[in-house]
C-alpha positions, 0 to 999 in steps of 0.5 A: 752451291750457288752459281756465283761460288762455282764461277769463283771456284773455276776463277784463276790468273795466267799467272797461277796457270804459268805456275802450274804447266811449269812445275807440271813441265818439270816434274815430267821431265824428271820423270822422263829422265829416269824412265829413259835410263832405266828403259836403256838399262833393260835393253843393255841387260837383254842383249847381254843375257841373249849373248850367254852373259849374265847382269848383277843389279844394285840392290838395297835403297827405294830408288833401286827397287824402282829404277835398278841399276846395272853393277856388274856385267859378266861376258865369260865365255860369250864371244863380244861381238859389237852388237854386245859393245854397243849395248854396254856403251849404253849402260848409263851406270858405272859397272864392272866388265868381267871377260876372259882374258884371251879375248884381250887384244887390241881391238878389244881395248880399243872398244873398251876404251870407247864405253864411257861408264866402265868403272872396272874390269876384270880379265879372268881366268889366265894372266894377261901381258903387263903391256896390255894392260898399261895400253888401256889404262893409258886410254882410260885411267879411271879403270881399274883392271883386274887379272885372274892368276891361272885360275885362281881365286886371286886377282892382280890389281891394277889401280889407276896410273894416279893413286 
C-alpha cells in the first residue's frame, strides 16, 4: 500500500463526521432508553419478591426475550408497605395488581390511584363494598378491577365508567 492511498483512505469532511456522532448519538439513546426501563423493571421485581410477592413476565416475541417486561404482579398476603408503592409506580409497563381485598381502604386507593401504569386490579379472595370500588374508579377510570366472590373462582368485573 502506497502512502498516498492510506492519506486518502483516513481523508473525510466535518460533514460525514457530523453525520456519523449524530447517528452514533441517537442509536445510543435508543439504547439507553431501553436499557433504563428495563433496569427499573428488575429493581421493581426485586422489591416485590422480597415483600413475599410474585411477578409474571411477558413472554413470547424477540423484544421480551431481551428486555422482559412486567405483566402482572401478585401482593396476596404481603403486607404493602410504601416501600412496595414505590416500586410499582416505577414499573414503566402496563400490569395487573393482584391484592387481598381486606387491605382495600382508603389510603390503599389513595396509593393506587397514584401508580400511573396500573391497567387492572384485582381484589381477592373476599367481596369488597360497590362504593369502594366506584371511589378508585372515580380517580382512575382507565382500570378495571376485579373482585373475587368468597373465594371462589369467579371474579365480578367492573369495567371502566365509559364502556
Amino acid at each position: 500500500m502506497t502512502n498516498s492511498s492510506v492519506k486518502e483512505w483516513f481523508r473525510f469532511s466535518v460533514r460525514k463526521l457530523l453525520i456519523l456522532v449524530s447517528v452514533s448519538a441517537v442509536i445510543l439513546a435508543c439504547y439507553s432508553h431501553l436499557l433504563s426501563g428495563y433496569l427499573r423493571t428488575r429493581m421493581s421485581a426485586n422489591t416485590v419478591r422480597a415483600a413475599g410477592g410474585s411477578v409474571l413476565w411477558s413472554t413470547g416475541s424477540t423484544v421480551d426475550e431481551i428486555y422482559p417486561s412486567i405483566v402482572q404482579v401478585d401482593l396476596r398476603n404481603c403486607k404493602l408497605t410504601d416501600d412496595e408503592y414505590a416500586a410499582l409506580a416505577k414499573i414503566p409497563d402496563h400490569f395487573l395488581l393482584i391484592i387481598d381485598s381486606n387491605i382495600f381502604d382508603q389510603d390503599t386507593r389513595r396509593k393506587l390511584a397514584e401508580i400511573e401504569c396500573l391497567s387492572g386490579l384485582s381484589l381477592e379472595p373476599d367481596p369488597v363494598a360497590e362504593a369502594a370500588v366506584k371511589d378508585l374508579q372515580k380517580q382512575r377510570p382507565d382500570i378495571i378491577v376485579m373482585v373475587g366472590l368468597n373465594g371462589a373462582s369467579s371474579y365480578r368485573i367492573y369495567p371502566r365508567p365509559n364502556e
